[in-house]
FILUM-861872 format. One line per 3 residues: number of its first residue (from 1); for each residue x, y, z of N, C-alpha, C. Coordinates in pm, whole numbers, plus 50000, padded with zeros to 5 digits. Example, Ala and Ser with C-alpha at 12.3 -4.5 7.8 and 13.67 -1.06 7.14 Angstrom:
1) 51319:49431:50780:51230:49550:50780:51320:49670:50780 | 51285:49775:50708:51367:49894:50714:51290:50003:50787
END
This chain:
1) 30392:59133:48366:30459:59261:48346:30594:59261:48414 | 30702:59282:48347:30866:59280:48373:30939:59301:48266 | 31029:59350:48334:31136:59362:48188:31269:59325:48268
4) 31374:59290:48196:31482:59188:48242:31574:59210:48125 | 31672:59162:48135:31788:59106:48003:31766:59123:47880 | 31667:59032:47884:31610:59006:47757:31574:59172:47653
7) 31555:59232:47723:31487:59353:47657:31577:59401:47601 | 31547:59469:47470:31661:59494:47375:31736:59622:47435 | 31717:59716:47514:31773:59820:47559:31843:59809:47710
10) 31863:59651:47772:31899:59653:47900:31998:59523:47857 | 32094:59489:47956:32203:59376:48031:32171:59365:48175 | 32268:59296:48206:32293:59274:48341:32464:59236:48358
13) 32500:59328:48454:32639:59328:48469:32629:59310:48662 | 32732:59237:48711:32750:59249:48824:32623:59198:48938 | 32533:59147:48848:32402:59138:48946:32300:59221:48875
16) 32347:59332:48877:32250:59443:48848:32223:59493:48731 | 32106:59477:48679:32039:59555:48565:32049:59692:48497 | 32080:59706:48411:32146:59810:48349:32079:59900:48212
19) 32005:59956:48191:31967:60029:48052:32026:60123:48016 | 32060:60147:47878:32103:60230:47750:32022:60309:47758 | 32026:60459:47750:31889:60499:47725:31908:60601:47595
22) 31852:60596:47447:31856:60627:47321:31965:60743:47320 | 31996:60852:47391:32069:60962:47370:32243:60940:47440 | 32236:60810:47457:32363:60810:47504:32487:60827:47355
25) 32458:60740:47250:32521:60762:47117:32629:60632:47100 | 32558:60529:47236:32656:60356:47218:32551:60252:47220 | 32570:60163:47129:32444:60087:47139:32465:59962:47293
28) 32391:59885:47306:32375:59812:47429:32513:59696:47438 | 32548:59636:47316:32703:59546:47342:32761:59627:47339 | 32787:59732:47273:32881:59799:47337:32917:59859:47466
31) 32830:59897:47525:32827:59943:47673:32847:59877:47750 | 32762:59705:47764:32795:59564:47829:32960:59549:47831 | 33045:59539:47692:33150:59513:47682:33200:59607:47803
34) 33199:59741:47784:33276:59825:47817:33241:59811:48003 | 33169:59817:48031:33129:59741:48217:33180:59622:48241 | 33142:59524:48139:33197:59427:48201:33371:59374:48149
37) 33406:59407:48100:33513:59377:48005:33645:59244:48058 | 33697:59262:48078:33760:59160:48125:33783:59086:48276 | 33742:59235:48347:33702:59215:48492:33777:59300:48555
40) 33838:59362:48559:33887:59489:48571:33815:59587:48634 | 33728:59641:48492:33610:59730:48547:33495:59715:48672 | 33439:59594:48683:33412:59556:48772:33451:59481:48915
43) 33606:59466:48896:33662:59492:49042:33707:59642:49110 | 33724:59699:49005:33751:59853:49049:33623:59938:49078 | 33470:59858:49018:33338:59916:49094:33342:59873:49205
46) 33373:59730:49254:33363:59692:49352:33450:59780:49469 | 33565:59752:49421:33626:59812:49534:33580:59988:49595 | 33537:60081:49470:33483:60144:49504:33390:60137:49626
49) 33231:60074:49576:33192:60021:49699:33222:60001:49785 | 33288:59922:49826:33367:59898:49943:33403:60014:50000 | 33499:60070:49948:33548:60178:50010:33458:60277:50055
52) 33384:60298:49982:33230:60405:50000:33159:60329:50152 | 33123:60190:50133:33086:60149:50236:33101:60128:50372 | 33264:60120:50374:33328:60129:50507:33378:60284:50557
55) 33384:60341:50470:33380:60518:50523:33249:60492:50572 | 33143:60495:50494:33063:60523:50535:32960:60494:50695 | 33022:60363:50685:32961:60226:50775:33072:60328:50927
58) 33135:60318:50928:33281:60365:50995:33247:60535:51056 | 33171:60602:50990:33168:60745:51042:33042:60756:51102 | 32931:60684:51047:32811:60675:51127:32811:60587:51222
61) 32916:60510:51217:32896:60433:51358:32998:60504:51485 | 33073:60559:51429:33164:60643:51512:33072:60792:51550 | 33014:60820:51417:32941:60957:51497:32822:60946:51621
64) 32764:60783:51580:32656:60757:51714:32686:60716:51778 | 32820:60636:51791:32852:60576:51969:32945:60740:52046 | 32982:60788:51970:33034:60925:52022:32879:60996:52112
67) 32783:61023:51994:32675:61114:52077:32628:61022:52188 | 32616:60900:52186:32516:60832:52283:32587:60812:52380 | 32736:60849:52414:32825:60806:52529:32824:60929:52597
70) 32886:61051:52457:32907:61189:52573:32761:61244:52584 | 32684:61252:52482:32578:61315:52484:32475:61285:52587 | 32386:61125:52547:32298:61130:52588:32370:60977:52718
73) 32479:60980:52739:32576:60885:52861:32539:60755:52881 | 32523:60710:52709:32458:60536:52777:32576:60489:52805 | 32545:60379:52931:32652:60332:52944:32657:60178:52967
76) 32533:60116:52895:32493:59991:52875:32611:59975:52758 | 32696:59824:52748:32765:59810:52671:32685:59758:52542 | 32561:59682:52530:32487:59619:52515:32388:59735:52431
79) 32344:59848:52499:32306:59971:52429:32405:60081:52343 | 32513:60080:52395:32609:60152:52311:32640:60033:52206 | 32627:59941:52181:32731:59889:52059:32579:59892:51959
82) 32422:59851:52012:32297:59912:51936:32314:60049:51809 | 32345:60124:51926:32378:60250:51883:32506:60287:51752 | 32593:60211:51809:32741:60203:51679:32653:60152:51558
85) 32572:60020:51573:32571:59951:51501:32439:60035:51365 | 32370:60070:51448:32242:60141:51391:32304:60316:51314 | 32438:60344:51350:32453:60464:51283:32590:60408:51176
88) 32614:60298:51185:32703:60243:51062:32617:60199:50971 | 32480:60162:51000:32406:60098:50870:32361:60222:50817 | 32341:60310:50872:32264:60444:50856:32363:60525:50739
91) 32527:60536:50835:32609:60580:50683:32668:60497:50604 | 32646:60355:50584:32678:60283:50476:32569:60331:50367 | 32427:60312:50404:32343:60351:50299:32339:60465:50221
94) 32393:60567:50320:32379:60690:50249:32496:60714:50116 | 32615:60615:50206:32721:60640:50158:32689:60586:49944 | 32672:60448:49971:32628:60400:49836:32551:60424:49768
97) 32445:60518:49847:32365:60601:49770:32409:60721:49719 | 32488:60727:49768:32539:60874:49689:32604:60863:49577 | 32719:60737:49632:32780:60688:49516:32727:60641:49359
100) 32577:60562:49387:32499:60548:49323:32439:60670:49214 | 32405:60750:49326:32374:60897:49238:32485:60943:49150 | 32595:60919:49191:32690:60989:49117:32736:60916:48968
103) 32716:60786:48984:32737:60695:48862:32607:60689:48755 | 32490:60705:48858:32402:60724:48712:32363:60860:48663 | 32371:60900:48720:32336:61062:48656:32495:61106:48586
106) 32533:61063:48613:32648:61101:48428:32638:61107:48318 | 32675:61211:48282:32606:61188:48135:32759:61246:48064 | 32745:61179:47959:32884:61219:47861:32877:61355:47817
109) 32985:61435:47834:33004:61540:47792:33045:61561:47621 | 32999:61670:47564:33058:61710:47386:33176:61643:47379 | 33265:61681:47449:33444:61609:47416:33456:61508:47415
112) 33340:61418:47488:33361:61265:47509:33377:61175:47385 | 33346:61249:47284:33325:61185:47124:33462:61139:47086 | 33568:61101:47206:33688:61026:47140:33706:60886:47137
115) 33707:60796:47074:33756:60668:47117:33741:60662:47283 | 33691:60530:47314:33655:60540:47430:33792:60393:47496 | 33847:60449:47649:33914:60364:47627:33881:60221:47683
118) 33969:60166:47697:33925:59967:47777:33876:59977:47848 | 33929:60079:47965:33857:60065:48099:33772:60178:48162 | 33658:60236:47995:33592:60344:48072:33429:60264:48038
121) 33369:60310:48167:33219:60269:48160:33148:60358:48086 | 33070:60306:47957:32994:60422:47927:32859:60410:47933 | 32799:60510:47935:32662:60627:48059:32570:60433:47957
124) 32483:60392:48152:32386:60317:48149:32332:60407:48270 | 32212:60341:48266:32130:60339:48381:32103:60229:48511 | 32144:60213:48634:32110:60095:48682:31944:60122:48713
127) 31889:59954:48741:31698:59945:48685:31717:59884:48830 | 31659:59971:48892:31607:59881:49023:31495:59806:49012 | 31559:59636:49063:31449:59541:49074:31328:59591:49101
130) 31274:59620:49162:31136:59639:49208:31076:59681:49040 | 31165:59793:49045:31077:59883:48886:31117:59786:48771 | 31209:59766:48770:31210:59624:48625:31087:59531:48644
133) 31077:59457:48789:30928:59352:48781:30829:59406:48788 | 30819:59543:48788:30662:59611:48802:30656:59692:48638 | 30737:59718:48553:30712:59811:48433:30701:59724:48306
136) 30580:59765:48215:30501:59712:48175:30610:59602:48017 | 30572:59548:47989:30661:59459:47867:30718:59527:47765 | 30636:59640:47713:30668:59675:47609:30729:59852:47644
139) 30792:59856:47755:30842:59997:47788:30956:59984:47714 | 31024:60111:47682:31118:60157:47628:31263:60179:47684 | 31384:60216:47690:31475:60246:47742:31491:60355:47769
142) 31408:60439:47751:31431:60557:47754:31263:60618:47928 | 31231:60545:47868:31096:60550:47992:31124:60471:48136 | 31224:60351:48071:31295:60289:48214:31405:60365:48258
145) 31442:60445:48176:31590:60496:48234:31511:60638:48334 | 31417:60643:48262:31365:60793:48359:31286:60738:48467 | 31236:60599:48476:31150:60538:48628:31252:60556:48691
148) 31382:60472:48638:31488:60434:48750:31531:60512:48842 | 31530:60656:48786:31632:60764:48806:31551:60808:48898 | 31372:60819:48860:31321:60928:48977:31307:60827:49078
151) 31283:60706:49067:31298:60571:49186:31361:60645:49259 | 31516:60604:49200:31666:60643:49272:31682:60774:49372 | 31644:60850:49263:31647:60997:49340:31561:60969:49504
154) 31442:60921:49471:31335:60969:49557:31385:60879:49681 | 31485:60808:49682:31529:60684:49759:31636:60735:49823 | 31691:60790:49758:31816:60861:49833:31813:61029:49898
157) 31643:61102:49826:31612:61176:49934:31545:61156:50060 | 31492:60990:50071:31417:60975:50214:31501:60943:50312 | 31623:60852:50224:31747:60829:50314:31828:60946:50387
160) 31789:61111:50322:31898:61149:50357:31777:61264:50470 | 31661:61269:50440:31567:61329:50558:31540:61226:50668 | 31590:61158:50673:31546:61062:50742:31674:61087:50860
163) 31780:61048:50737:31937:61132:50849:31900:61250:50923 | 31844:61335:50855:31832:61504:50895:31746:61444:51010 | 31625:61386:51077:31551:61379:51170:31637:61332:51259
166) 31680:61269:51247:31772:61168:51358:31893:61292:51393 | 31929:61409:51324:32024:61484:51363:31934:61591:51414 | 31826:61613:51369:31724:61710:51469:31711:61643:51617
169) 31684:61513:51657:31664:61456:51755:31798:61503:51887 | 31922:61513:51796:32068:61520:51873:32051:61668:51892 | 31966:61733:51813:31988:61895:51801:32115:61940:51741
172) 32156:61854:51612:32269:61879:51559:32219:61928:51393 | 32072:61957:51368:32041:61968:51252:32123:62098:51132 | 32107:62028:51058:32167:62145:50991:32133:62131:50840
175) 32113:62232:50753:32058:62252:50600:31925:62102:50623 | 31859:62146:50685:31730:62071:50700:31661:62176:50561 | 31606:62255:50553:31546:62317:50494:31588:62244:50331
178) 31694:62250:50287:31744:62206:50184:31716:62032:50173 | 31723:61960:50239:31705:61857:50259:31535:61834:50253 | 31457:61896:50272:31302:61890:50309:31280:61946:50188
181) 31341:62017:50112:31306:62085:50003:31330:61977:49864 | 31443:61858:49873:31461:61784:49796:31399:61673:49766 | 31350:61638:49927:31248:61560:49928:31112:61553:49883
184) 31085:61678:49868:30937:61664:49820:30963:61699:49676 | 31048:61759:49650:31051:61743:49475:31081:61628:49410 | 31166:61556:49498:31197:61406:49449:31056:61314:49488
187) 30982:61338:49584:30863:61266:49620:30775:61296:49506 | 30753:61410:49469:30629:61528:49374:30698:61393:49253 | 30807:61384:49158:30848:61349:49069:30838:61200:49064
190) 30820:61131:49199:30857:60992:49183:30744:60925:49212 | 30595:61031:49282:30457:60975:49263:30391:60927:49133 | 30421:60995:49031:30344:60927:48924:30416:60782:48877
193) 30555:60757:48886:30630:60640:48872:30529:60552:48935 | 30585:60534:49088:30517:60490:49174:30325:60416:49085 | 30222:60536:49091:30121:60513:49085:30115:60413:48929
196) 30178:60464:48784:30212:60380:48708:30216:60264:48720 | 30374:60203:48833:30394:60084:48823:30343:60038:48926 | 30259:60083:49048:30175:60030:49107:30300:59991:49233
199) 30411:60050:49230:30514:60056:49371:30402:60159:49509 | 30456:60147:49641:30453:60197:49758:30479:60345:49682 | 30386:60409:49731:30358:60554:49716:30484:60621:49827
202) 30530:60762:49822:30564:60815:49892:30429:60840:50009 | 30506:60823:50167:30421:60902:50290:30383:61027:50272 | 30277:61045:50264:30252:61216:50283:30282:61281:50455
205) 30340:61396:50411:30376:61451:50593:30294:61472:50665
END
């Protein structure tokens, strides 16, 4: 049980696995072309990344060597650079996760029906490994594009309660409620995925 390349509704661009999913209104070379195209498009994802990553990497490591110096006064050099290092991985992830969220949940708008140009990506889904080698042979593009998404979602709400605890810990919490509230709808939505493809269940609280 996997699905890969090969499957008539997916590519692979950049590393990463990609599905069409039936209501987009472009068939699968076309979309490939348009991601991968001359290389362009995919140095300007990249650099995105990047940029997403080092904000990100850069403010969480600046926001935890800040609290752990004035706040809680480590003054182990050895424990403070722990600390930098553990709140830059913390906002790199979030950071590309967001970014992530923001690239697949696009969806083409009515007006979009113009000629599309060289260097625009049009609406795929990225297939996270795990759920491509766990979903069954004969799934659809349209059933992978909806694993991926509640995967995704449910991945980037543990990442971001997970932030919220670690800012309860500083006593810096804030829209926790909203955050706890996303999580379990993204958890509620991404258990039956999960039990389906036989992935790690969400923790119950």
């Amino acid at each position: 049980m996997s699905v890969g390349p090969s499957h008539p509704r997916c590519f692979v661009v950049g590393g990463a696995l990609w599905v069409v999913p039936s209501g987009t209104g472009h068939d699968v070379a076309t979309t490939r072309r348009s991601r991968a195209g001359t290389g362009a498009v995919d140095r300007a994802g990249s650099a995105v990344v990047d940029a997403w990553t080092l904000t990100g990497g850069a403010t969480g490591g600046f926001f935890m060597g800040t609290v752990a110096g004035a706040v809680w006064h480590v003054e182990g050099l050895g424990d403070l650079a722990a600390f930098v290092l553990s709140g830059a991985l913390v906002g790199a992830v979030l950071a590309v996760g967001t970014k992530r969220l923001f690239a697949d949940f696009s969806d083409p708008r009515p007006d979009d029906a113009r000629p599309d140009g060289p260097d625009r990506d049009l609406p795929a889904v990225r297939v996270p490994w795990d759920v491509a080698n766990a979903a069954p042979d004969d799934a659809d593009g349209d059933e992978l594009a909806l694993w991926s998404l509640r995967a995704e979602r449910w991945r980037l709400a543990r990442a971001a309660r997970e932030a919220r605890e670690l800012r309860i810990e500083l006593d810096l919490d804030g829209g926790g409620a909203e955050a706890e509230a996303e999580y379990r709808e993204a958890a509620a939505d991404y258990e039956p995925v999960a039990r389906l493809l036989g992935l790690p269940l969400p923790l119950p609280r």
